[in-house]
ZANU-705989 format. One record per residue: x, y, z of N, C-alpha, C in turn; residue in three letters. Coordinates in steps of 0.1 Angstrom, whole numbers, plus 5000, padded with zeros to 4 digits. Each point is the difference from the previous one (the first is absolute). Last residue first. Example, Ala and Ser with C-alpha at 12.3 -4.5 7.8 and 13.67 -1.06 7.14 Angstrom:
BEGIN
512849785071500950115000499250115008Ser;500349434999499150125000500950125000Ala;
END
This chain:
BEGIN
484049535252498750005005498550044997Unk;504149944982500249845008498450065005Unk;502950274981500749945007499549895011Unk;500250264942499349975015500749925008Unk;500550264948500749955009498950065013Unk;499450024945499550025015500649915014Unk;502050084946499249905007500050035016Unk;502550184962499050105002498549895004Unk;506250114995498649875005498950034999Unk;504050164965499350095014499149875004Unk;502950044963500849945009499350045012Unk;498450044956499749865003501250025011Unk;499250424982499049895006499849905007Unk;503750204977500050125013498549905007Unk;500849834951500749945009500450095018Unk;496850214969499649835001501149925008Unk;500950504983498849955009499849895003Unk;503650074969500150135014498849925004Unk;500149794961501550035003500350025019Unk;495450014976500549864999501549995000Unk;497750464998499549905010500549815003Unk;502350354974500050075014498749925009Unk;501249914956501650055002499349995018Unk;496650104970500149834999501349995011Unk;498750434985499349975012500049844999Unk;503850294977498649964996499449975011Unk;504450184995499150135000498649944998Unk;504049735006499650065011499350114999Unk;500549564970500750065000499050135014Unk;500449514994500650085004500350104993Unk;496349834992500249935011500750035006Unk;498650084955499650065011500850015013Unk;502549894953498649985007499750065013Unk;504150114971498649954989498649985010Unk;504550255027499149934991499049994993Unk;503750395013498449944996500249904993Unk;504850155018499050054990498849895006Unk;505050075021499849924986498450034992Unk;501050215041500949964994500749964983Unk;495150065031501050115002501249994984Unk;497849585012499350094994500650195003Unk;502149635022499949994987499450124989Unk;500149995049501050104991499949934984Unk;496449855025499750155004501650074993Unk;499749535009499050034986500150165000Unk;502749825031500749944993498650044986Unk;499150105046500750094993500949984989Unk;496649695020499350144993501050094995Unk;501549585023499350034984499550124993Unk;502049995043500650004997499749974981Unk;497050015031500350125002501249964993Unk;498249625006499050054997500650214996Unk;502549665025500049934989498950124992Unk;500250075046501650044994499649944983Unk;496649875028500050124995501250094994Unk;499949565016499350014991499550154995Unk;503349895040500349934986499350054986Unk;498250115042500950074997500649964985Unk;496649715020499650124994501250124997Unk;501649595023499849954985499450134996Unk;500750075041501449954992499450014984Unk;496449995031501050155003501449964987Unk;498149635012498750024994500850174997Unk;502249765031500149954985499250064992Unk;499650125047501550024990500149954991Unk;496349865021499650114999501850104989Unk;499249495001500050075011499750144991Unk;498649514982500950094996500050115009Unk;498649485000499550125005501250105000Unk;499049534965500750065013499750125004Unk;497449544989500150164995501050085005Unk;499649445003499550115007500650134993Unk;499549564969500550055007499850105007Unk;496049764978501550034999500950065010Unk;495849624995500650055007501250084994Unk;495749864974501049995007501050065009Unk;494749824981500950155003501149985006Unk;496749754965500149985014501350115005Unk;497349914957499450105009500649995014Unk;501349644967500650174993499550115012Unk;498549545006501750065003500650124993Unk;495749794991500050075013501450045004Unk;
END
């Protein structure tokens, strides 16, 4: 039974609206700054072997460009209780 018994962890800390802002900046700076590090590659230095990056394939542009522009959107129905 002591496996099923739920422990108390430390309180969660509540990250302010400025943080949340901070850190998305951060994270998108990271994300745009990759894309242009694969985008001159490929320019520059030449076509990759594989899909992924290279930027004329449709792999390049959904799982590079699309998915991470995704996951930074809430797309959980905010209510106020009533």
């Amino acid at each position: 039974m002591a496996i099923f018994e739920k422990k108390e962890a430390e309180p969660k800390e509540v990250k302010t609206a400025d943080e949340r802002k901070k850190h998305k900046k951060y994270w998108l700076a990271l994300i745009v700054f990759t894309w242009l590090v694969i985008i001159a590659m490929n320019i520059f230095v030449g076509e990759p072997e594989g899909n992924v990056f290279n930027i004329r394939k449709l792999e390049f542009w959904i799982l590079i460009i699309v998915l991470p522009l995704l996951s930074q959107f809430n797309y959980k129905k905010r209510t106020d209780g009533t």
